[in-house]
N, C-alpha and C positions, 0 to 999 in steps of 0.2 A: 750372367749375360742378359736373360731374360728382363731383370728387374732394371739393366741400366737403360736398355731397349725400350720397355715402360715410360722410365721417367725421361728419356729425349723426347718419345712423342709426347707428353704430356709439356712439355715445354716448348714442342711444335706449334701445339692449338694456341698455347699462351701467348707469343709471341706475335704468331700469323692466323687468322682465322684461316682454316680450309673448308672450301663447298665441294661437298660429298654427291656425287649425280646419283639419284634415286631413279627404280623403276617407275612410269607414272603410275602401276599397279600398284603397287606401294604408297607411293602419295596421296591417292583418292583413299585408303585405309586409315589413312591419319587424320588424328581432329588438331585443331589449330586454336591459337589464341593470341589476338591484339593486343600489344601493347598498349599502352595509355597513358597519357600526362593527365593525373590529378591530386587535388590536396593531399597534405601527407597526413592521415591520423594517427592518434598518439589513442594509448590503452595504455588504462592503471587498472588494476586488479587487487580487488578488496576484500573484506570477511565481512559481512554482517548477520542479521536477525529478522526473521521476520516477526512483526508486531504489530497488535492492532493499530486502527486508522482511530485516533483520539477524539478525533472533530466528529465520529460518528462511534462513537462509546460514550455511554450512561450509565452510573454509578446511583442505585436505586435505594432510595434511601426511605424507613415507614415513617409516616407523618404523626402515630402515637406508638405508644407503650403496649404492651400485653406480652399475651399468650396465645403462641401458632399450632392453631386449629388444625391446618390442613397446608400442604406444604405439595401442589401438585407437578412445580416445576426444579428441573434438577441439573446438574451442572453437564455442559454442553450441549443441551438442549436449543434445539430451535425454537423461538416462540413468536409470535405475532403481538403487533400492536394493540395494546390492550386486552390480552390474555392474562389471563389470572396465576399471578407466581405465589402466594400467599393467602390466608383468609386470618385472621388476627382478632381475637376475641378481646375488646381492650374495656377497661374500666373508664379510659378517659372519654372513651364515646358514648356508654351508658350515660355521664355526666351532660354530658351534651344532648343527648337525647330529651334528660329530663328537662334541661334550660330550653329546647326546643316546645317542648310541651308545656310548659311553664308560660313560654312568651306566645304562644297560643293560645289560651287561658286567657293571659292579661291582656290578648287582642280582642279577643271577641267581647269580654267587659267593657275595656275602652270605649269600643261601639257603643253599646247598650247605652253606657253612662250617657254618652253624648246626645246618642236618642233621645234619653229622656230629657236631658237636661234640653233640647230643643224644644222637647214639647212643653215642659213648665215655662222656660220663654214665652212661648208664643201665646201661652195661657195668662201672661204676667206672675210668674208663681215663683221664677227665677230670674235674675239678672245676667245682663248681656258678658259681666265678667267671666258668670259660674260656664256660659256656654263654648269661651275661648279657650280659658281653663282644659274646658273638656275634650277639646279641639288638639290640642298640644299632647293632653295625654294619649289622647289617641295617636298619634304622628309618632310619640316614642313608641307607645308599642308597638306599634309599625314597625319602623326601625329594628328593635332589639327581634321582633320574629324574621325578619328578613335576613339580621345578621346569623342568627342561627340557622336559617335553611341553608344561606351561604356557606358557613362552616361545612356541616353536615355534607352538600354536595360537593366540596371539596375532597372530603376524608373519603368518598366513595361508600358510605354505609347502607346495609341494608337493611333488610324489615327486620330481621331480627340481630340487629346489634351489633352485628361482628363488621369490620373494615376489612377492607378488599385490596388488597397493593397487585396492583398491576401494570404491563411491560409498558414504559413509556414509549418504545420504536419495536419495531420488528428487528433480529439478531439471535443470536448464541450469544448464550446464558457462559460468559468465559471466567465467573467469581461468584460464589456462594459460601456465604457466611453463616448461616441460618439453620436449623434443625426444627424439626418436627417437636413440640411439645414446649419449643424453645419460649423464656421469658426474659422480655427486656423491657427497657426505657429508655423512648424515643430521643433520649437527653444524653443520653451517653452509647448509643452504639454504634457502631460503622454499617455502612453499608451492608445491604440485607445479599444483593445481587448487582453484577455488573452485566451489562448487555452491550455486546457488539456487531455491530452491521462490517460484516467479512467479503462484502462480494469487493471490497477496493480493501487495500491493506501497506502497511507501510513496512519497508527493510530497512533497517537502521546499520549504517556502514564506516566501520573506523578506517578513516584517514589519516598514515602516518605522515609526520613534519614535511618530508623531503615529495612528498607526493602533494600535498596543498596545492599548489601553483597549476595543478593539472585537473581540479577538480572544481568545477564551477557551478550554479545554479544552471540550467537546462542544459546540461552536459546527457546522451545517452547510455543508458545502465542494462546491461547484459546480465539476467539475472538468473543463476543456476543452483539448487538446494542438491542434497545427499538424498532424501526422498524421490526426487524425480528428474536422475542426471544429465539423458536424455530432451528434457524438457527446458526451452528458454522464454524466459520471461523479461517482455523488455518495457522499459520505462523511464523516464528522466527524473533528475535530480531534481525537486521542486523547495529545498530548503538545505542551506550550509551554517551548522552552528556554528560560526564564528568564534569559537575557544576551545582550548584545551582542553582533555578531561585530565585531573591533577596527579592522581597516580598513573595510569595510562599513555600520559602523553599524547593522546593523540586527541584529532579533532571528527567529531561526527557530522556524517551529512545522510538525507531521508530520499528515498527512492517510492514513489504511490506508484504500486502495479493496482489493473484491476483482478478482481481475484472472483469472477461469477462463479465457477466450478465447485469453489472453494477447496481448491487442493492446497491452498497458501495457509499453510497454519502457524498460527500464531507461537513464537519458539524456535521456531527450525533455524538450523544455521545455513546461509546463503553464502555465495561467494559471486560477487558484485564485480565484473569490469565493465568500467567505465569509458568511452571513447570519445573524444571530439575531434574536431576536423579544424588545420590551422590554415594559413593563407600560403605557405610556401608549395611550389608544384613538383613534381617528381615522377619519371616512368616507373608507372605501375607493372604486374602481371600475377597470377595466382600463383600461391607459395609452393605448390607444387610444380611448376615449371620449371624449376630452379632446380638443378643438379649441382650436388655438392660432394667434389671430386680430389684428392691429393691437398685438401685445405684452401678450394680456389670451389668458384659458384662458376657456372655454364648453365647459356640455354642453347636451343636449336632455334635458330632463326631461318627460314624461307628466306633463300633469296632470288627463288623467279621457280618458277613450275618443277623444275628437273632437282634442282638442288638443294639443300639444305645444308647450312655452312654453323659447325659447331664454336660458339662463340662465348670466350669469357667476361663476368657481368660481376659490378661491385655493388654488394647489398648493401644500403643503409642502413634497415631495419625493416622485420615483418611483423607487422602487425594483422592480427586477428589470421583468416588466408591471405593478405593482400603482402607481397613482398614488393619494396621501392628501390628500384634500380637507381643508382647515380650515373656510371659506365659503362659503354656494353652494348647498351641497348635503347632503341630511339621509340618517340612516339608513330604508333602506327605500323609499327612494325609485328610480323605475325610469327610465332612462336607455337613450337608443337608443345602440344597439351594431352598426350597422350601415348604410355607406354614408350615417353621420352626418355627413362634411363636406359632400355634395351637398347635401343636407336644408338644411343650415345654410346655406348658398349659396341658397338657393333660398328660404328663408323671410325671408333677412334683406337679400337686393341690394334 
């Protein structure tokens, strides 16, 4: 008897809304909340990665051959602009030192040569050819000692011989290939160190087929890792690969958070939703205003100071907190937002 007593009144509210007269001591206790007509948003929900920012990654590569002297930086490591990852004791610089010193030599001869060959001129002891002659060679040697300083200040060498590789940008050090005592040739080996600037970072996010159409360039990205669940990291979509990946099926698109803290590390798995807002309107209200009752949604709506009339409402769809009403419930309309399941229990047993 009890339970068919139940489902008549619950067939009563369905039917007919009833307004309940509240004490107003009661009503000044309760918080309240406006309906609203706005855009309806759509949220897709994705897996991605976080991964460095590329356009701000350098892949550090030595300019000669040798053997690593001293090896002062190490993998994830902060380093600054032009700090020393390396020191490299190389054969091909000694070479260069000597063609340095060599074209040194044959500059300050040049000179001389010229000298004199200007003073037998002007003595009649030489001809105007021998002094143009000596003009030219000078101007080469020039040249070859200039290309050699050039060189040399390219390679970073110092007083004593050995080449200096150092960080092209400020970053973490996130690839090290290299060992202490290590020997190589600048002709065949990979990158010594990779360097990335971490404070901006990219999440890279697979999009399956049936979600594409919901996922656009400057779409907003709700960004949440396993690391720190609590924490939302928000950012938009600034790039959509345009195809498939071939076994995967799916298509990727990139998300730039900034990342100053640097709690964003490179590797983590993120779980990306995505949100945009389309043209159609709809009553709004927070998804917890929504009582869901015998398979049917109700809110409390105010309907004048004393009463509050228990009203059933057809959900669309909730996205994120926001739930969109179709029937039910009008814009502007004010709805309890507070310790409304009791209320509703209580007006309706």
């Amino acid at each position: 008897m009890l339970t068919s007593c139940s489902e008549e009144a619950t067939e009563l509210v369905t039917q007919t809304p009833k307004a309940h007269s509240l004490h107003p001591a009661m009503l000044r206790n309760l918080a309240f909340d406006t309906a609203r007509s706005e855009a309806i948003r759509s949220e897709v929900a994705l897996n991605g990665r976080v991964s460095t920012n590329l356009d701000k990654t350098v892949q550090v590569y030595p300019l000669v051959g040798g053997v690593v002297q001293a090896l002062p930086a190490s993998l994830g490591d902060y380093v600054k602009k032009g700090q020393v990852l390396a020191v490299i004791k190389s054969g091909e610089i000694a070479d260069l030192q000597n063609q340095s010193a060599t074209a040194g030599s044959d500059l300050a001869i040049a000179r001389k040569n010229l000298q004199v060959t200007q003073d037998l001129f002007e003595s009649g002891l030489a001809a105007e050819r021998d002094v143009v002659m000596a003009r030219q060679e000078l101007r080469k040697a020039q040249s070859n000692a200039g290309k050699s300083r050039k060189q040399l200040s390219v390679y970073g060498v110092s007083a004593d011989g050995t080449y200096t590789l150092r960080a092209p940008i400020s970053g973490f050090i996130t690839e090290k290939n290299v060992t202490d005592h290590m020997q190589f040739n600048a002709d065949n080996v990979d990158n010594l160190f990779t360097i990335s600037d971490l404070s901006t970072v990219w999440v890279m996010a697979d999009v399956f087929q049936a979600d594409i159409a919901n996922v656009q360039v400057g779409h907003t990205a709700n960004v949440t890792t396993l690391s720190y669940p609590d924490k939302h990291f928000t950012g938009r979509i600034d790039k959509v690969f345009n195809m498939l990946d071939p076994e995967s099926k799916v298509m990727k698109v990139r998300v730039r958070l900034d990342n100053p803290s640097y709690v964003l590390k490179p590797g983590m798995h993120a779980r990306v939703h995505v949100s945009s807002t389309g043209k159609q309107q709809q009553v709004a209200v927070a998804y917890t205003n929504v009582i869901f009752n015998h398979d049917r949604n109700f809110v409390l709506v105010l309907k004048d100071p004393t009463h509050i009339e228990t009203r059933e409402v057809t959900v669309l769809k909730t996205v994120g907190k926001t739930s969109y009403i179709t029937t039910g419930l009008y814009d502007g309309e004010r709805v309890v937002a507070q310790n409304q399941l009791l209320l509703y229990k209580h007006l309706n047993d």
